[in-house]
C-alpha positions as CSV (number, residue, x, y, z in Angstrom):
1,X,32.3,-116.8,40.6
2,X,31.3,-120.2,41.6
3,X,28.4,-122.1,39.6
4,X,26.5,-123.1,43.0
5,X,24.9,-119.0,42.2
6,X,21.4,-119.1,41.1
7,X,21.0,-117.3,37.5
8,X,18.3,-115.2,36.8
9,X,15.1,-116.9,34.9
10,X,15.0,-115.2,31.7
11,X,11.0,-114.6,31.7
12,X,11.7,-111.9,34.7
13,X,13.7,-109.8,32.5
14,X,11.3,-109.9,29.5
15,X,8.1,-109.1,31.8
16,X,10.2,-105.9,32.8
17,X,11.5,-105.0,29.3
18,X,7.1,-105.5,28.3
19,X,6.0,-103.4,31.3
20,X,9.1,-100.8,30.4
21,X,7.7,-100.6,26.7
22,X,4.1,-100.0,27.5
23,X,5.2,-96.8,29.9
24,X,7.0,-95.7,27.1
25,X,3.8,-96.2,25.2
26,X,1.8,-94.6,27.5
27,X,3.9,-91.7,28.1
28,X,4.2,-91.0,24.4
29,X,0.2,-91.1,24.0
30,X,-0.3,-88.5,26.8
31,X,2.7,-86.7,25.5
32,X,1.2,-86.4,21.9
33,X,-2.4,-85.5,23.8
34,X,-1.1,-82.8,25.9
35,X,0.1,-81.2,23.0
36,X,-2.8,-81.8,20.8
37,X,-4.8,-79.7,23.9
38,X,-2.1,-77.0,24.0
39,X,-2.6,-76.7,20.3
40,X,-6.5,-76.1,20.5
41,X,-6.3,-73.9,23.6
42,X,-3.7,-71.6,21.5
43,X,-6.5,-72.0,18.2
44,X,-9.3,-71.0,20.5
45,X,-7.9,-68.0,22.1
46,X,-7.0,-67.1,18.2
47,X,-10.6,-68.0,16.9
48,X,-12.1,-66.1,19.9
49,X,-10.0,-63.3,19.2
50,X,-10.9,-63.3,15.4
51,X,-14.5,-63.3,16.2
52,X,-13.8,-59.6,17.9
53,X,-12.4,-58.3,15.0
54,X,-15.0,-59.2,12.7
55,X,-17.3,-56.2,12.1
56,X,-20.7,-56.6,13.2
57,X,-23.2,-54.9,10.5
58,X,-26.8,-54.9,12.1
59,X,-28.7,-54.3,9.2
60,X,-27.0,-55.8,6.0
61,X,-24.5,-58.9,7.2
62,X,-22.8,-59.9,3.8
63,X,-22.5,-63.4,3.0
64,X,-18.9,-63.1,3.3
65,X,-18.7,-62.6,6.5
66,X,-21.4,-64.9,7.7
67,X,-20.0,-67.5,5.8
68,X,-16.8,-66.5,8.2
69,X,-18.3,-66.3,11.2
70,X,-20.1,-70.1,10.6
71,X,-16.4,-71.3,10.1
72,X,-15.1,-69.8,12.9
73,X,-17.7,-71.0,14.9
74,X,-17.6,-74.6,13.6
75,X,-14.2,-74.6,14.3
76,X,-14.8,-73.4,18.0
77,X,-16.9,-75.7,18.4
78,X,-14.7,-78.8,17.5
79,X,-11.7,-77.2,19.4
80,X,-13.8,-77.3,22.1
81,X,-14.9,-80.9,22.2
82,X,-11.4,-81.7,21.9
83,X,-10.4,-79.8,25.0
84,X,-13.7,-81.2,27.1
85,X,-12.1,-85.2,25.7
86,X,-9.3,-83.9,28.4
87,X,-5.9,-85.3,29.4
88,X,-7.1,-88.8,30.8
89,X,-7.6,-91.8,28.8
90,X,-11.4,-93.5,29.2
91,X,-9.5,-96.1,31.7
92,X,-8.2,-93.9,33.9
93,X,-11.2,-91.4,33.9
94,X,-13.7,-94.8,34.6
95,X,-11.0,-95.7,37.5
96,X,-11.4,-92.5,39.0
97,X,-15.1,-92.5,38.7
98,X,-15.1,-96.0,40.3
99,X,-12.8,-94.4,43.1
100,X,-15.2,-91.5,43.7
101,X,-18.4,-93.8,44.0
102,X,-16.4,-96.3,46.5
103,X,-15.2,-93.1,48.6
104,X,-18.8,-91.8,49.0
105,X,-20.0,-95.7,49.8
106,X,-17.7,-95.7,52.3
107,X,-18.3,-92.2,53.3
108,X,-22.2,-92.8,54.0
109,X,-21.3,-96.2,55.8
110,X,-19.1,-94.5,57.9
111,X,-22.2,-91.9,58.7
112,X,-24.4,-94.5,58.8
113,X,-23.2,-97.1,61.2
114,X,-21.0,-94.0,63.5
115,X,-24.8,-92.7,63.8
116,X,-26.1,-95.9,65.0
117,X,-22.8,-96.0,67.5
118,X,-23.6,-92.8,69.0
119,X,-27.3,-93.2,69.1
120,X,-27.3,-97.1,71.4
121,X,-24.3,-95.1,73.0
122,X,-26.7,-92.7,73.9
123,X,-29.8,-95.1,74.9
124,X,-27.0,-96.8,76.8
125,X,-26.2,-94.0,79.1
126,X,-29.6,-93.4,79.7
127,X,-30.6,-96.8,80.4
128,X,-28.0,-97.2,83.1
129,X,-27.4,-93.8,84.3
C-alpha cells in the first residue's frame, strides 16, 4: 500500500453509523407499535366476544353486570382509539397527506390546462378549416 492513497474522512463514517442508529430506532418504534395494535385487536375480538356472553335481563339488569358491561365497554372504547392512532407516525401520516394534496394539484392542473389545449385546439381547426 503506498501513502499517495487518499484515507477516508472520518465524519463519513460517523454520519453513517447516526443515520444507521436512527433506522434502528425507527424500526424498533414501529416494531413495539405493531405489536401494541396486534395486542388490542386480539383484546377487542376478546371484549366483543365477552359482551355476547353476558346475559341480557330486560327487565331487572343487576348492578353487577352493568357495572361489567360499562368496563367492557370503556375498555372497547380505548382499544379502539388505539387501533384508529394506526401504524404510521404523525410525520409520515402529514407526508402522505402533503403527497395526496400535491397529487390532486397536479391532477386538476393537468385537467385544467389539457382542457384549455383541446379547446384553442378545437377553435383552431375551425378557424382554419
Amino acid at each position: 500500500m503506498s501513502q499517495s492513497e487518499p484515507k477516508q474522512p472520518e465524519g463519513e463514517f460517523e454520519e453513517f453509523e447516526a443515520v444507521l442508529h436512527d433506522t434502528e430506532r425507527s424500526l424498533l418504534e414501529l416494531k413495539e407499535r405493531y405489536e401494541q395494535i396486534c395486542q388490542a385487536k386480539q383484546r377487542q375480538t376478546e371484549i366483543q366476544a365477552s359482551l355476547l356472553e353476558i346475559p341480557f335481563q330486560e327487565n331487572f339488569p343487576s348492578p353487577r353486570l352493568e357495572k361489567q358491561l360499562q368496563n367492557l365497554q370503556e375498555e372497547l372504547q380505548e382499544l379502539s382509539i388505539i387501533l384508529e392512532s394506526r401504524l404510521l407516525s404523525d410525520e409520515e401520516n402529514q407526508g402522505l397527506l402533503l403527497a395526496q394534496v400535491l397529487f390532486i394539484e397536479v391532477f386538476w392542473q393537468v385537467v385544467r390546462f389539457g382542457g384549455v389545449g383541446v379547446i384553442l385546439g378545437w377553435l383552431l381547426k375551425t378557424w382554419a378549416g
